[in-house]
Each structure stands twice: as C-alpha cells, then as structure tokens.
N, C-alpha and C positions, 0 to 999 in steps of 0.2 A: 521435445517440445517443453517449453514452461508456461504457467499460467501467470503474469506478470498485473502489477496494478500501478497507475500512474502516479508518483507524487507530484509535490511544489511545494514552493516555502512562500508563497502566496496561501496564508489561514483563512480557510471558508468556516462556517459550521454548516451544520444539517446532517441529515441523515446518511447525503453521500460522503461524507468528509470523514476522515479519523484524524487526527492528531498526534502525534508522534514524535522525540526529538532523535535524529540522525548526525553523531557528530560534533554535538552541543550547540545543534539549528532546530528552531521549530520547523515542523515538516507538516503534510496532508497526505492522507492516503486520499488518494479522488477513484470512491468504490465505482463508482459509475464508467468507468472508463480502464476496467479489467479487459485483458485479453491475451489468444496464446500467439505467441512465439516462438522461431524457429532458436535453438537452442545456438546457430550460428552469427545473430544478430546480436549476441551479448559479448562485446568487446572488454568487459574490463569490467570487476568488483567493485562496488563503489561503496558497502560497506554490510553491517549484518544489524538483524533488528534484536534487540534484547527477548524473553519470554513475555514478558509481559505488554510490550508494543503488539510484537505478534500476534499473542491472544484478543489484544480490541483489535486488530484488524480484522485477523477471521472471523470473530463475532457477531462484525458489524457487517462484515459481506455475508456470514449465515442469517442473519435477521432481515436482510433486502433481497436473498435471493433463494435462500432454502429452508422456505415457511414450512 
C-alpha cells in the first residue's frame, strides 16, 4: 500500500494547497485529497520531489492533520 496525495498544475493557495515545481512546471500538492492505494494501481514513475519540496509537503500535511 502507499499513502498518495493528489497534484495539479492548476495553483490554488490556502491551507490545503503546497506549491511545488515538478519537471520545471509549477505544480499543487492538494493536501486535502490524500489517500492509500493499492501499490498495483501505480503504472509508471512520473518523477521524484527534491528534499526540500518534500519537506513543505509533509509539513503542511502535519500541521492539518497531526496537531
């Protein structure tokens, strides 16, 4: 199983949104709409988030969901 979160390259702000570039695209993490999957539904690599991307994501999903 993986724990998976949705992007877009449709920029929101707010609280559920992170910001991210993937690729040399601006991107969205959209925290709001995290969930797991079966580790057979992931057909293909589509690429890797630098350290620092990373760390606002998980950041931002620990301050909305593990007060």
């Amino acid at each position: 199983l993986y724990f998976v979160i949705s992007t877009s390259t449709q920029i929101r702000a707010g609280t559920w949104y992170v910001q991210f570039r993937q690729k040399e695209r601006e991107m969205v993490a959209c925290l709001h709409q995290g969930r797991v999957i079966d580790y057979r539904r992931l057909s293909s690599k589509i690429g890797t988030l630098d350290n620092d991307d990373y760390g606002r994501i998980e950041s931002g999903f620990r301050s909305l969901y593990l007060k």
